[in-house]
N, C-alpha and C positions, 0 to 999 in steps of 0.2 A: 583523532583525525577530523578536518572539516570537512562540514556537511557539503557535496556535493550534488546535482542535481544529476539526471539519468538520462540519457542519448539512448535509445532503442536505433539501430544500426541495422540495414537490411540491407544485403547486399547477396551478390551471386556466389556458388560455390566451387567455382573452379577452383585448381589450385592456383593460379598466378593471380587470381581477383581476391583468393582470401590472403598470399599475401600481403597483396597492395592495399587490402582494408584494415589488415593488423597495422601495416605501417601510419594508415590514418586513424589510427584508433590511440595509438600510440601518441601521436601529436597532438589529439583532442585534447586527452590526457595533461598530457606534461604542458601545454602552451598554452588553454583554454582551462583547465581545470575541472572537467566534468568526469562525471562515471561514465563509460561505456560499454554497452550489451552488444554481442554479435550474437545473432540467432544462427547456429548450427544446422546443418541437413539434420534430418532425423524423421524418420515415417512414422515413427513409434507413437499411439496415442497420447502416453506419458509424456513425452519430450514437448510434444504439441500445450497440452495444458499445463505442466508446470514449469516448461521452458518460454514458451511464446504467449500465451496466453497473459502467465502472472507478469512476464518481462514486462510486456505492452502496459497491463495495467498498472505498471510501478514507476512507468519514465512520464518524463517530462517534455520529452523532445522527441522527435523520429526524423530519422537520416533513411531516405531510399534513395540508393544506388541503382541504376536500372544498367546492366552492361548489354553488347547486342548479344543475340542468339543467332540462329539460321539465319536463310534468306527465306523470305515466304515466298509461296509457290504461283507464280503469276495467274495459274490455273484455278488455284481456289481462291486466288486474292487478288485480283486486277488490279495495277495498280497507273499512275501516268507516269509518264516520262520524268525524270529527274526526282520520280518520290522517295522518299527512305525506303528500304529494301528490307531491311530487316526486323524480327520479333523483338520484343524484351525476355529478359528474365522472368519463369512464370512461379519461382519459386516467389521472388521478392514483391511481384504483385500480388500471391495469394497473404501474403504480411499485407501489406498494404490494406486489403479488403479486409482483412482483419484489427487492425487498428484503426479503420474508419467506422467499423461497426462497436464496438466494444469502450471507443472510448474518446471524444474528444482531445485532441492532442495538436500542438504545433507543429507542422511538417517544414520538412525543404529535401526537396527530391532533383536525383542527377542522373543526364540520359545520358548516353554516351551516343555520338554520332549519329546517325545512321537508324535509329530506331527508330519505327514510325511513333509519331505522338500522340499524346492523350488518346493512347490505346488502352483498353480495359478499363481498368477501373477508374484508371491517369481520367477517362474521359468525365465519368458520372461525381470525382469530385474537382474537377476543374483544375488541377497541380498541373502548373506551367513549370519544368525542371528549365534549372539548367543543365546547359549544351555545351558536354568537354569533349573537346577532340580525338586530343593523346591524355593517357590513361596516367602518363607523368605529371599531367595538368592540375588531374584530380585532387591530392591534396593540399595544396593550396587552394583553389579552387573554395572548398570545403571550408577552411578555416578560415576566407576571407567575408563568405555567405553567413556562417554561424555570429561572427562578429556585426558583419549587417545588419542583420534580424534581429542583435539585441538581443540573443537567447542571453539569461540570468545562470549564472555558477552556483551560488550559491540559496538553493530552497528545494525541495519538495513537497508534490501535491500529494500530502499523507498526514495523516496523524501518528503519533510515536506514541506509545505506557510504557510509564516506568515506576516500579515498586519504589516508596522512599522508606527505606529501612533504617534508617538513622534516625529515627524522630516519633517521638510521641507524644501527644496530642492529646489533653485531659477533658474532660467533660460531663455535665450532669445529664444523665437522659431518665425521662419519666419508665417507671415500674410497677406494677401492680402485686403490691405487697401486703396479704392478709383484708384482702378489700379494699385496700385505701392505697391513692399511687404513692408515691414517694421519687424522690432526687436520688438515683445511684450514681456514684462516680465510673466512668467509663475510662478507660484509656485506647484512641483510635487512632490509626495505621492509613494510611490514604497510597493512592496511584497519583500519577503526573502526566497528564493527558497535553499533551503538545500539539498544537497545528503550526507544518514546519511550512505551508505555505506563509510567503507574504504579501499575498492581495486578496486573497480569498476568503471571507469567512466561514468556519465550519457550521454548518446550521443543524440545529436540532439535534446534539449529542445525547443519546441515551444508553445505557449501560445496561448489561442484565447478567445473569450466571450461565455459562456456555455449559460446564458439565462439572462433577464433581467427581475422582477418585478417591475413596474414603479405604485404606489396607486394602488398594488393589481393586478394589468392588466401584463396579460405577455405577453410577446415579446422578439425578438433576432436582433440583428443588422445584415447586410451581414456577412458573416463570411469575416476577415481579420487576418492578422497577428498580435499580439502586437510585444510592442517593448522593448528589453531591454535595462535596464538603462546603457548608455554612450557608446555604441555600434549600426551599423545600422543592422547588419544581424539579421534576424530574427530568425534564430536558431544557437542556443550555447550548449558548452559542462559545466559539472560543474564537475569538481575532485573529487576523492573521499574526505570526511569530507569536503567539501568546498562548497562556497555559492555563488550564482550569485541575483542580486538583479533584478525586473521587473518593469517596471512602472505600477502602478497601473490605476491613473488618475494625473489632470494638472489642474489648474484653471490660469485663466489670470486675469490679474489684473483689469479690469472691473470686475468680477464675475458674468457677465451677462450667462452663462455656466460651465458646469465641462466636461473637455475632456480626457474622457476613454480613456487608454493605446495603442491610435492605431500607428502603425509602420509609421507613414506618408511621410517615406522617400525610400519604396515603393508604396505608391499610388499617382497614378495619377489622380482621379476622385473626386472632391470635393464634389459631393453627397455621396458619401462612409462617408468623413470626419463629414458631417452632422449628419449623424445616430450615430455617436459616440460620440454627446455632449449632456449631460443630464441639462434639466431645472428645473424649480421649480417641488415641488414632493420629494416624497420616494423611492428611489430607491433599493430594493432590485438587486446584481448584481454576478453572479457566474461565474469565470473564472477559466479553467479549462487548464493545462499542460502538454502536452506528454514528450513523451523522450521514444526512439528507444529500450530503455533495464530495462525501470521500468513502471511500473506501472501507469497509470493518476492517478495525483493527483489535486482536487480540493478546491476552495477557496470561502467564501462568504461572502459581506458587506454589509452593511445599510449604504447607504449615502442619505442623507437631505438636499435640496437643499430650504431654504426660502428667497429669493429674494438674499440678500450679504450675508447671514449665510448659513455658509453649513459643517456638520458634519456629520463624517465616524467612524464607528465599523465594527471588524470584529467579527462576527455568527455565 
């Protein structure tokens, strides 16, 4: 499937509004070519953070629908002659206030009628919506806005890991053998670190070991640097659409161990190096990636380790 970019959708939850927003959601879809999120009612704290929360930090775009509510009460809200009468929606503005804190994002926001404007939060970031009438308007409306703005289909603001299991990679890395180093032959396994935006560069990628399951038992090695492939600094940048490869793990050619991805050309301490060779066992193993301006993104394998056989998937 092509990579499509994310529309984060807030809209109200009646039922005739979440109609009318499936039907626009639908057409984003099939005539514009993007993913689309509809955030759901739901009070549940759960729903909150791994429905709206992660949704928000994973799109590219936000659409707020704002429909009317009541009338306000002239008693608590004076208002002049000929002014909009009516509230907005306070579900889709408490989205709102949450997507303006959480995370940079391009918006395009729609009042419907009658709403007073740049009420709430509309006011402190300045979102001039537009103003649809009838509620038939709306999408079109939408799809003619989205097209204006020049929203892009195809990218997202994310990095993607990906195991390459098909390929291995020989090399000589120094060992301290009976006092004196020596050239072992290595054979190394790498990740494929993507940045799927296209204008943006990732800065400052660093990698480390998130957690280790070794037959079920868990544990984490010191925290160190990894390393990436054919470079010693430990943090790199990756271009937009462009890919930086990581070491994964290494096996030597005894196979008496498998040595996890550590930077070893900043350590100094060979106990450090110790805690990064896995032996016989299952090892479940999660490694996890920053960068300065996206997002952490994480990885996870099963590697098997039986005496000289040893196989890796990634989960």
């Amino acid at each position: 499937m092509a990579l499509r970019s994310r529309i984060f959708l807030s809209c109200g939850q009646r039922p005739d509004e979440v109609t009318l927003v499936n039907q626009i959601k639908e057409r984003i879809e099939n005539e514009l070519h993007f993913e689309v999120y509809i955030a759901r009612l739901d009070h549940s704290i759960n729903s909150l953070t791994e429905n709206i929360f992660s949704r928000l930090e994973h799109s590219e775009y936000y659409l707020f629908i704002d429909f009317k509510r009541e009338h306000f009460d002239p008693a608590h809200l004076p208002l002049r002659a000929g002014q909009n009468q009516y509230r907005g929606s306070l579900f889709t503005n408490q989205e709102l206030a949450i997507a303006a804190y959480i995370k940079d994002i391009d918006i395009l926001g729609f009042q419907e009628e009658g709403v007073l404007p740049l009420d709430g939060m509309m006011n402190y970031l300045q979102l001039n919506c537009d103003v649809f009438r009838t509620r038939d308007e709306l999408p079109n409306l939408i799809i003619r806005r989205i097209q204006e703005e020049g929203w892009r289909n195809n990218w997202r603001n994310e990095l993607v890991v990906n195991y390459i299991n098909d390929r291995d990679i020989p090399a000589l890395r120094p060992e301290i053998r009976n006092d004196q180093q020596v050239l072992v032959p290595y054979t190394f396994r790498h990740f494929r670190v993507t940045n799927l935006n296209d204008r943006k560069i990732a800065l400052n990628c660093i990698a480390y070991i998130d957690n280790i399951e070794t037959d079920g038992v868990s544990w984490k090695p010191s925290i160190s640097e990894l390393k990436w492939r054919n470079i010693i600094s430990p943090n790199i940048l990756i271009p937009p659409k462009e890919t930086r490869e990581l070491d994964a793990y290494s096996i030597p050619e005894h196979r008496e161990f498998v040595m996890l991805g550590l930077n070893t050309h900043i350590v100094d301490y060979t106990g450090l190096v110790e805690e990064y060779k896995l032996r016989n066992g299952t090892h479940v193993i999660t490694f996890i990636i920053y960068s300065e301006n996206f997002s952490p993104v994480k990885i996870r394998i099963r590697l098997t380790k039986i005496n000289r056989t040893i196989t890796c998937e990634q989960i």
